[in-house]
C-alpha positions as a printed Julia matrix, in Angstrom:
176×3 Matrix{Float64}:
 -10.9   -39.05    5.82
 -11.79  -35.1     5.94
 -15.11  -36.27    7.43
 -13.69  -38.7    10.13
 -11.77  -35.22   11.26
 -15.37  -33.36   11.48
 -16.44  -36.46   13.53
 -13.19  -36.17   15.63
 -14.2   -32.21   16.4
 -17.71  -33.12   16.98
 -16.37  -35.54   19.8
 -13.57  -33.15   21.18
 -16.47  -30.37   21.36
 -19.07  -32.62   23.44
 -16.29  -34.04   25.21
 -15.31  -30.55   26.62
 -19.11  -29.91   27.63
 -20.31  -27.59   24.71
 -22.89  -29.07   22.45
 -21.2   -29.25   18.03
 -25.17  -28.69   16.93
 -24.53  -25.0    18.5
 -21.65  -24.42   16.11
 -20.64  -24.48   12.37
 -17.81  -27.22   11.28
 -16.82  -26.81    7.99
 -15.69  -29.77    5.72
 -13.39  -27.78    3.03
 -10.21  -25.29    3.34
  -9.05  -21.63    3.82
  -7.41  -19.77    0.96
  -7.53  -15.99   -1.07
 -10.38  -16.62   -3.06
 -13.43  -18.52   -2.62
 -14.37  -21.81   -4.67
 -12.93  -25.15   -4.5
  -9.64  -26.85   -3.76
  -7.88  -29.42   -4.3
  -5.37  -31.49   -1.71
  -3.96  -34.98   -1.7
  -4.89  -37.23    1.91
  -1.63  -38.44    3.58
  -1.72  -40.89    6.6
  -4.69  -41.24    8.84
  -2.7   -39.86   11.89
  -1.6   -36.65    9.98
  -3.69  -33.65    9.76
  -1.08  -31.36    7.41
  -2.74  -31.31    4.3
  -1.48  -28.72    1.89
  -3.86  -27.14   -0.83
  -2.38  -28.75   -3.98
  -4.23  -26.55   -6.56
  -7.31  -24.43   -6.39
 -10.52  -23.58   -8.86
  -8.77  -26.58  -11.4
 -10.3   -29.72  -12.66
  -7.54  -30.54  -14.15
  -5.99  -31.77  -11.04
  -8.12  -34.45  -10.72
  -7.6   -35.71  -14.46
  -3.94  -36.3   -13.51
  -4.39  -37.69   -9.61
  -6.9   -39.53   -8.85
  -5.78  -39.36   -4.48
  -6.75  -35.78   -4.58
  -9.8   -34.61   -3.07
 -11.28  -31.8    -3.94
 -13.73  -29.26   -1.64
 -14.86  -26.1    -1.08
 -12.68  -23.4    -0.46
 -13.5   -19.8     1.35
 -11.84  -16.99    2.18
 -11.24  -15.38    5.86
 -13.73  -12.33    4.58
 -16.46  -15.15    3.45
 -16.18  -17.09    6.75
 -15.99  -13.71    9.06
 -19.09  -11.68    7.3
 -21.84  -12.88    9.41
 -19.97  -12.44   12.47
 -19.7    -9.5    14.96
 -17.29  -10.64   17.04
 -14.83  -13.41   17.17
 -12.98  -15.2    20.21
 -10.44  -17.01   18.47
  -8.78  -18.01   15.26
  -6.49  -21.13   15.27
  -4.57  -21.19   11.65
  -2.28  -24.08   11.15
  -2.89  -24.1     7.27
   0.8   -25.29    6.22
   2.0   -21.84    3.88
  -1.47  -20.85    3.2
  -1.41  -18.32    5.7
   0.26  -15.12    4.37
  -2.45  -15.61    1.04
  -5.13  -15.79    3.7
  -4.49  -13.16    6.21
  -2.94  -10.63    3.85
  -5.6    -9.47    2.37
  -7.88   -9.79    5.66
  -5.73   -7.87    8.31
  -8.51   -4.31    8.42
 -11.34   -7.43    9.19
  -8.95   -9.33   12.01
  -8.51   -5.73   13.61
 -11.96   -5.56   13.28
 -13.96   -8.9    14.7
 -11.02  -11.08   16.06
  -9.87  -11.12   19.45
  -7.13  -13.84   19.44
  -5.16  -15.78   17.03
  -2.72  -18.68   16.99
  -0.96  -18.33   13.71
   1.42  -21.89   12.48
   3.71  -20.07    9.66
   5.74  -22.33    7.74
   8.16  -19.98    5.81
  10.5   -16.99    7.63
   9.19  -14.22    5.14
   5.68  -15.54    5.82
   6.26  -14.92    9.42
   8.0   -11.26    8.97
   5.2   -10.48    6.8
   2.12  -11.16    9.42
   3.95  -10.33   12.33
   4.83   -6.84   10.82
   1.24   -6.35    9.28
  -0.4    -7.15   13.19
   1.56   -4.69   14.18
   0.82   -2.22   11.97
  -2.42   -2.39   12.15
  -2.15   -2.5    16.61
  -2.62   -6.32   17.34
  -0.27   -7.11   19.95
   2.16  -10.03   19.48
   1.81  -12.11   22.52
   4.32  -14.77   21.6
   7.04  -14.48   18.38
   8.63  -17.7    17.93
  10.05  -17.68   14.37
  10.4   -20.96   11.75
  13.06  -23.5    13.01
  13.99  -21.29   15.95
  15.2   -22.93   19.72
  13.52  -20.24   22.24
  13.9   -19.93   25.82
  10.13  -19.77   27.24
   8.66  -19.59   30.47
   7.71  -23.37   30.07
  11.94  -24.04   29.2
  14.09  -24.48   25.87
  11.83  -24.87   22.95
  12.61  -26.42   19.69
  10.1   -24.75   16.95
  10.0   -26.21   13.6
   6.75  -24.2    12.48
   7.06  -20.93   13.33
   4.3   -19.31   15.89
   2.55  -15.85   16.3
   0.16  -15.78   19.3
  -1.96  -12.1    18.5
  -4.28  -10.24   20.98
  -6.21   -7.8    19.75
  -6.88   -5.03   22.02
 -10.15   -3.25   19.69
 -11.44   -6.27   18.52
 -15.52   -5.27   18.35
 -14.78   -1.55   19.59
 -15.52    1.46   17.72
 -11.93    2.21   17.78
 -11.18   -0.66   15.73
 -13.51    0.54   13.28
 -12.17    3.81   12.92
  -8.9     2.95   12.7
């Protein structure tokens, strides 16, 4: 399934006019540490898959749905890169284990991100950790919250932090 979501990217990229062979899709999943992981398919129409268990074999002794694949951290994904545009995270809970321990390199290379959180300390954590380290919160809308935005009344189940970072590839952000 994993790899008909690759082909689906592939498609949405060349569909948009900008050519997938000029850009790295990864088959595998975000997390603290790098290795493998292990998560469990659920319907073809639903892309929130939830790391089960990581670095484990054991896992798939005892289920034989769950897939296992590789697994990298923001720090292992970011190295190579100077500068980037935009981070899109929708990684259902994973997110304050990923971008904890990566907030100095987001000041540093990222210029945007679209954060999903799926937990109210999760999203208190981040959104005081941007902060602190100067990435401006474009948009707060907290877990389960009803928000009056410019577009109307909103009805959030996830919760969502839209970041700009001001520094992002500046020496500032480097010296900060």
């Amino acid at each position: 399934m994993v790899s008909k979501h690759v082909a689906q990217m592939k498609e949405h990229l060349s569909d948009n006019g900008i050519n997938p062979d000029d850009h790295r899709i990864l088959h595998g999943a975000v997390s603290d540490v790098d290795g493998e992981a292990y998560y469990r398919p659920m319907a073809e129409t639903d892309f929130g898959h939830r790391v089960l268990q990581r670095y484990s074999e054991a896992l798939s002794d005892r289920d034989d749905t769950a897939v296992r694949v590789p697994c990298w951290t923001l720090k292992s994904l970011l190295e190579n890169q100077s500068r980037v545009s935009f981070i899109h995270c929708d990684i259902q809970g994973e997110e304050g284990r990923v971008f904890r321990p990566s907030i100095d390199l987001v000041r540093r290379k990222v210029e945007r991100l679209l954060i999903s959180t799926h937990s109210r300390s999760i999203h208190r954590d981040l959104r005081r950790r941007f902060r602190t380290a100067g990435l401006e919160i474009v948009y707060d809308f907290p877990v389960r919250s009803r928000v009056r935005t410019e577009f109307g009344d909103v009805q959030f189940l996830d919760g969502l932090l839209c970041v700009i970072n001001p520094n992002a590839g500046s020496d500032q952000a480097s010296s900060h």
